[in-house]
C-alpha positions in Angstrom: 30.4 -23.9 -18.7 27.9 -26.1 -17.7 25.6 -25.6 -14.4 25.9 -28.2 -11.8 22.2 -30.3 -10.9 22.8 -28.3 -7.4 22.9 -24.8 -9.4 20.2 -25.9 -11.2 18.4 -26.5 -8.6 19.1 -23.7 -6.5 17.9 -21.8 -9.5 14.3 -23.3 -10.1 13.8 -23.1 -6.3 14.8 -19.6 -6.3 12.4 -18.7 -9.0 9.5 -20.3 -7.2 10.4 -18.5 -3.7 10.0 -15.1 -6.0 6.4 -15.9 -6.5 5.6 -16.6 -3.4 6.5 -16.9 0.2 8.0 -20.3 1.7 9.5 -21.1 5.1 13.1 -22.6 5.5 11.6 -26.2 5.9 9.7 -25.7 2.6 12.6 -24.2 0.8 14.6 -27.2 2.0 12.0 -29.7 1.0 11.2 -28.6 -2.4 15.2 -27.9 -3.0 15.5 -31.8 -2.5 12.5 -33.1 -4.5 13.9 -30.9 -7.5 17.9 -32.3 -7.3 15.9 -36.0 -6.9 13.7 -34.9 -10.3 16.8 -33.4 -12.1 19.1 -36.2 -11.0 16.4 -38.3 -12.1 16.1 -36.7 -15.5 20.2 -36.8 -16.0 19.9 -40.6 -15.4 17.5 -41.3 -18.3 19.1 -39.3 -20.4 22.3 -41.2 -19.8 20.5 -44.6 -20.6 20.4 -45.7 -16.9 17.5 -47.7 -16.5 15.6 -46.7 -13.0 15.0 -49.5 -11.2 13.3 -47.4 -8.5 9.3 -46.9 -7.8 8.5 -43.4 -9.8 7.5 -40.4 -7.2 4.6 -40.7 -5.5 1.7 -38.8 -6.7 0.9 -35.7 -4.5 -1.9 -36.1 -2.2 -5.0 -33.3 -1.9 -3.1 -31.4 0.2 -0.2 -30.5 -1.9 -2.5 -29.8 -4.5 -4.4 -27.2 -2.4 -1.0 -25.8 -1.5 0.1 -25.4 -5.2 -3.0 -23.7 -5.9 -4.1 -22.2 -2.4 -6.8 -19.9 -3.9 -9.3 -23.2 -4.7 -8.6 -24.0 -0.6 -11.6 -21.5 -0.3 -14.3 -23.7 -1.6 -18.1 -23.7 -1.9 -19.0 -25.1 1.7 -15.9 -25.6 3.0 -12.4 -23.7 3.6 -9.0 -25.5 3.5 -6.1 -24.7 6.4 -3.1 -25.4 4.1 -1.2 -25.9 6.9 -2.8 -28.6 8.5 -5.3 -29.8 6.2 -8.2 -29.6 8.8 -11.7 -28.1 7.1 -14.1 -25.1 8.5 -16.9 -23.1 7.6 -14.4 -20.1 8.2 -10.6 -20.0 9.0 -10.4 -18.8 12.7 -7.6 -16.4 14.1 -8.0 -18.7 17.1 -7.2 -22.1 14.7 -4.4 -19.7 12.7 -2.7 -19.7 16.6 -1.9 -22.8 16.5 0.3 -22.9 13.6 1.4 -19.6 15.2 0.1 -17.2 12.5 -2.2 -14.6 12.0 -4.5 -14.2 9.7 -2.5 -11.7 7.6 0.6 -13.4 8.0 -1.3 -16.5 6.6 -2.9 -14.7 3.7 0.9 -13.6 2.8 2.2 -17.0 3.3 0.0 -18.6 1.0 -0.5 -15.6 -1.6 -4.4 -14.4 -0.8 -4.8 -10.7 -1.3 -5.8 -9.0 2.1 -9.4 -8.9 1.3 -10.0 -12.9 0.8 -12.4 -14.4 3.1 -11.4 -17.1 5.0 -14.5 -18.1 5.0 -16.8 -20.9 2.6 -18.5 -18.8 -0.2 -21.6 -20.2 0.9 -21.0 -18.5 4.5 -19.8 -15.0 2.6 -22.8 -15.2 0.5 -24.8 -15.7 4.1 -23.1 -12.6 5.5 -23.5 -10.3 2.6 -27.3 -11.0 2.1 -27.9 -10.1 6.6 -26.0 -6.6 6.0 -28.2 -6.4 3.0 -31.2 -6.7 4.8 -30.1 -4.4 7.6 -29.5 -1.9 5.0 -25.4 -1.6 6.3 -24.3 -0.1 2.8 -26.3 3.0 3.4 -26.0 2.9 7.5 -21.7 2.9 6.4 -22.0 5.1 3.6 -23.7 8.2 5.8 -20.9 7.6 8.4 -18.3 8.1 6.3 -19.9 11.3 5.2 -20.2 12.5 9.2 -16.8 11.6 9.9 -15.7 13.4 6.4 -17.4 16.4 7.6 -15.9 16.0 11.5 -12.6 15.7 9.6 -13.1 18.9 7.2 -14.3 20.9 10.6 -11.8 20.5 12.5 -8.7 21.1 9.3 -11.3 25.1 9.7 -10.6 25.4 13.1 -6.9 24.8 13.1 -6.8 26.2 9.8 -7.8 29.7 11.0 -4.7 32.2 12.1 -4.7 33.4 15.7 -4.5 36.8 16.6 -2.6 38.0 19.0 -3.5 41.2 21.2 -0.6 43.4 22.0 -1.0 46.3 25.0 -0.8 49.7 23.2 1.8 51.8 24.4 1.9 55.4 25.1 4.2 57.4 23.4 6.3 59.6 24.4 
């Protein structure tokens, strides 16, 4: 039995929402743009000749979206939900489109570490905690707190005794 261009559809769509995360809207939209392209498809393959324009061509924006990793760029960074440019991606602009910026870096597949930032401004950063030497400065805290952590497992560790009044006997 033969899938419908609606099963089809539902299908491809569904693979793509495994990848990654998509809102209803965008579910909706790319559901319709693939039954257009498969309908599409069917048509030429019957010998209908298209008398309509052919899809317009994805502007910089969707491209960025398809590949949101390259939204991080040298000197700039990308909000792939509006398309506005910053040195770094705010939690203040993320409000807007009512996000944080973890739930952003889910949405558009970043691991948790990624910047938000230009590398140019990550490369800025690194090189100042360089100079103030933060590597060792965090390194030697970690060890106090390590030791803070050990002391105190000792002290509760440790059994308590309990004194008991002698009796006399009798």
């Amino acid at each position: 039995m033969e899938k419908s261009l609606t099963q089809l559809a539902a299908d491809i769509v569904a693979a793509q929402a495994s990848q990654r995360s998509m809102s209803a809207d965008e579910l909706a939209e790319l559901l319709k743009q693939t039954y257009e392209s498969l309908a599409s498809l069917q048509r030429r393959e019957e010998g209908a000749v298209e008398a309509e324009a052919p899809a317009p061509v994805a502007g910089p924006l969707e491209k960025l979206r398809n590949r949101p990793t390259s939204s991080v760029q040298k000197n700039q960074v990308v909000c792939l939900e509006c398309g506005a440019t910053f040195k770094q991606l705010t939690s203040g602009h993320l409000k807007e489109h009512e996000l944080s910026p973890k739930e952003y870096r889910k949405k558009w597949g970043f691991s948790a570490r990624q910047a938000l930032s230009s590398q140019t401004l990550s490369a800025q950063r690194k090189k100042t905690a360089e100079g103030r030497n933060a590597g060792a400065i965090l390194k030697e805290a970690r060890k106090r707190k390590a030791a803070e952590r050990r002391a105190q497992a000792e002290v509760q560790a440790k059994p308590k005794t309990i004194l008991r009044k002698k009796t006399k006997a009798k």
